[in-house]
C-alpha positions in Angstrom: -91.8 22.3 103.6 -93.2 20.9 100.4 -89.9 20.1 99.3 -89.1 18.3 102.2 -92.1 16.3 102.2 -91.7 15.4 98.9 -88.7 14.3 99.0 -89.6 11.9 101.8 -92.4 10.6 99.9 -91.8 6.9 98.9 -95.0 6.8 96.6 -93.3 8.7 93.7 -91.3 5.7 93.0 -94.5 3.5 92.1 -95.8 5.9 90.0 -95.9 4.3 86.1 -93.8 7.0 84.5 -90.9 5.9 86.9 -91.6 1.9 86.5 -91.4 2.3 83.6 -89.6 4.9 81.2 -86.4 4.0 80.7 -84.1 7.6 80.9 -83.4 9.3 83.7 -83.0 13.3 83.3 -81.3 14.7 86.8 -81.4 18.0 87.9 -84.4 19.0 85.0 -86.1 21.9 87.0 -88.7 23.0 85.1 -87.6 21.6 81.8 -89.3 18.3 82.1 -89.2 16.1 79.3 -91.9 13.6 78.0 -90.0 10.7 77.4 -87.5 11.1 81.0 -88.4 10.5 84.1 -87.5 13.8 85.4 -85.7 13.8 88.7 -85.5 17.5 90.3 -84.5 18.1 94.1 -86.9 20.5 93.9 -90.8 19.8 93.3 -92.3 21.2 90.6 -95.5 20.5 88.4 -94.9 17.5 86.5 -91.3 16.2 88.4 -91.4 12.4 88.7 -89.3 12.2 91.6 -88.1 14.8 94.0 -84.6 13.6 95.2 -81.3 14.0 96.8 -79.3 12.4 94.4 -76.5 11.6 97.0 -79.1 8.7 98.1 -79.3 5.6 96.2 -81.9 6.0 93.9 -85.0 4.6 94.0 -84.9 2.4 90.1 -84.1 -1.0 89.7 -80.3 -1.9 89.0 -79.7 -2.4 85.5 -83.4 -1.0 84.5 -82.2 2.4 82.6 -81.4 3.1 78.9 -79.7 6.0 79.9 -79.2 8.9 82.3 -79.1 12.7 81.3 -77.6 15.3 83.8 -76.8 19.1 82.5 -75.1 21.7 84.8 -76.2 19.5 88.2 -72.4 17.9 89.2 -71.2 21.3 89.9 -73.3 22.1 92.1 -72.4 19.5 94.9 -69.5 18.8 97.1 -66.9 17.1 95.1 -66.9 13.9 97.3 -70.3 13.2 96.6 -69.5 12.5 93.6 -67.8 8.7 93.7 -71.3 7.9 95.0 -73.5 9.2 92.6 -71.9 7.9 89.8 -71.9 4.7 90.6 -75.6 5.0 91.3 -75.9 6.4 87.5 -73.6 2.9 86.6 -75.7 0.8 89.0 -79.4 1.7 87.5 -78.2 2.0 83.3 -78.4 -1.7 81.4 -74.9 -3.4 81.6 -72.9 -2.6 78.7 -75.5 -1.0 76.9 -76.9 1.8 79.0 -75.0 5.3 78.9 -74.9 8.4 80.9 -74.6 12.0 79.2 -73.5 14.8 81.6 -72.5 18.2 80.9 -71.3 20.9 83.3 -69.4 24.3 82.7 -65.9 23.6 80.9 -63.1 25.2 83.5 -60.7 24.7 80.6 -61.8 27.9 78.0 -62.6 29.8 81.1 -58.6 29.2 82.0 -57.5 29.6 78.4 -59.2 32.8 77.7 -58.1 34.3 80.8 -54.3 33.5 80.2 -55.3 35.2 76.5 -56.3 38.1 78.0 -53.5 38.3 80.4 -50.9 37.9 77.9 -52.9 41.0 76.1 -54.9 39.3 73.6 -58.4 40.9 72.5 -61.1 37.6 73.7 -64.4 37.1 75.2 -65.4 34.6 77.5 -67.6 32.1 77.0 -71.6 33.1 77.5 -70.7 36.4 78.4 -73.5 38.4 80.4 -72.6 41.8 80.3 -75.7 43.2 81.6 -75.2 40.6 84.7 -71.7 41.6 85.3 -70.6 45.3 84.2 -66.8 46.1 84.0 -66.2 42.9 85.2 -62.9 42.0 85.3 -61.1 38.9 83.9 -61.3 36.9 87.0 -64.9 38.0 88.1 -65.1 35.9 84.9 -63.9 33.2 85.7 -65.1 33.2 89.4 -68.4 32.8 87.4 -67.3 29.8 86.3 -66.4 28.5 89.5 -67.8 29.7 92.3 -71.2 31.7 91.0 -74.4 30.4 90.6 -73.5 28.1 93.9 -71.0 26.4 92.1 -68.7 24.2 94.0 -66.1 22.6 91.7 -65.1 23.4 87.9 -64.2 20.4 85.6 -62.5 20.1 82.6 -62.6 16.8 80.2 -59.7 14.9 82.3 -61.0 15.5 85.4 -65.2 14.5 85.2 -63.5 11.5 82.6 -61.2 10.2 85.5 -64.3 9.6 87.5 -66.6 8.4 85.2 -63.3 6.0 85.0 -62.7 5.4 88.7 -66.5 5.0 89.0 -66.0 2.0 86.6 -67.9 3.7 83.5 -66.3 2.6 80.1 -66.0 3.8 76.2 -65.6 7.9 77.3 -65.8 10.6 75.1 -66.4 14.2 75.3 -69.2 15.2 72.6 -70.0 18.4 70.6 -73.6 20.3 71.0 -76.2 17.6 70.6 -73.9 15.0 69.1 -73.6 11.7 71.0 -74.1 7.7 70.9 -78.6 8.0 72.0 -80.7 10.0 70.2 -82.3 10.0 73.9 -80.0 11.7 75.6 -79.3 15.0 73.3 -81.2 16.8 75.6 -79.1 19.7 75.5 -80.3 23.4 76.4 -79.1 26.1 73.6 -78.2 29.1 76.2 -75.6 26.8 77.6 -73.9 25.6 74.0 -70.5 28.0 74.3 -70.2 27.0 78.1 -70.8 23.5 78.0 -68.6 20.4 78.5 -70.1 17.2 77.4 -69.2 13.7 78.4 -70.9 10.5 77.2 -69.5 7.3 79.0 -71.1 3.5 78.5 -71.8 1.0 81.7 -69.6 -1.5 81.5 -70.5 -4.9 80.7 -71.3 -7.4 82.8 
């Protein structure tokens, strides 16, 4: 019920933290950060806005510096995803504000099983053995996909291709805290061996 509420609640967006700061981390949980406002679509002590990112957001077009989202995309249907990125485009500074997102790499999850298959000695990436016991090759790569309420794996040419289609410019995948804002390296330590990262620029007006 709080949740709900305060998701409904149109007085977070007056609030000075979110008229003001100028990145916006999506999907922070409980790893707020001082300098973000820190979107969550669940509420938590110290979230700025609780939000269902598949609304237009409630910032300014143009207002934002840049957008952070890590291990969010993957958890929503697919074809909400035109939308929301073009929301991230809409609210960042024309040609100078940039988005940083990272979600779960399909791509070593694919490669390592075809390793394995072909009889090769490999781990997969962030393995949890205590989590998953005897698993077998695919039960790791279903963790990839479809654990954790996953909806969709991505790899670098598909989550570039919309960034593209949704009109964002300059995009380039990025190592572990590496990218073109200080800002926006943001970048949680458990999730290093798992992670892809994608930095992409708004496009000038």
């Amino acid at each position: 019920m709080m949740n709900h509420l305060m998701r409904r609640n149109p007085a977070q967006q007056y609030s000075d933290r979110v008229r003001n700061l100028e990145y916006l981390n999506v999907g922070c949980g409980k790893k707020m950060v001082a300098h973000t406002i820190n979107l969550n679509y669940e509420w938590y002590p110290g979230i700025d806005l609780t939000f269902d990112i598949r609304r237009p957001l409630p910032i300014a077009t143009g207002r934002l510096r840049g957008v952070y989202s890590e291990h969010v995309l993957e958890h929503l249907p697919v074809d909400s995803l035109p939308f929301i990125l073009s929301e991230w485009k809409r609210v960042l500074m024309p040609g100078l504000g940039r988005v940083r997102v990272l979600v779960p790499d399909a791509e070593p999850y694919l490669a390592t099983y075809m390793r394995i298959c072909s009889g090769e000695k490999v781990q997969f990436p962030n393995p949890n053995q205590d989590e998953m016991p005897n698993a077998t090759p695919m039960m790791h790569v279903n963790r990839c996909f479809r654990s954790y309420e996953h909806l969709y794996a991505y790899d670098y040419e598909t989550l570039s291709r919309m960034l593209a289609d949704a009109g964002f410019v300059d995009i380039n995948a990025c190592e572990h805290l590496e990218g073109g804002d200080p800002n926006l390296l943001l970048d949680s330590e458990q999730r290093k061996s798992e992670s892809l990262r994608i930095e992409a620029v708004a496009p000038a007006l």
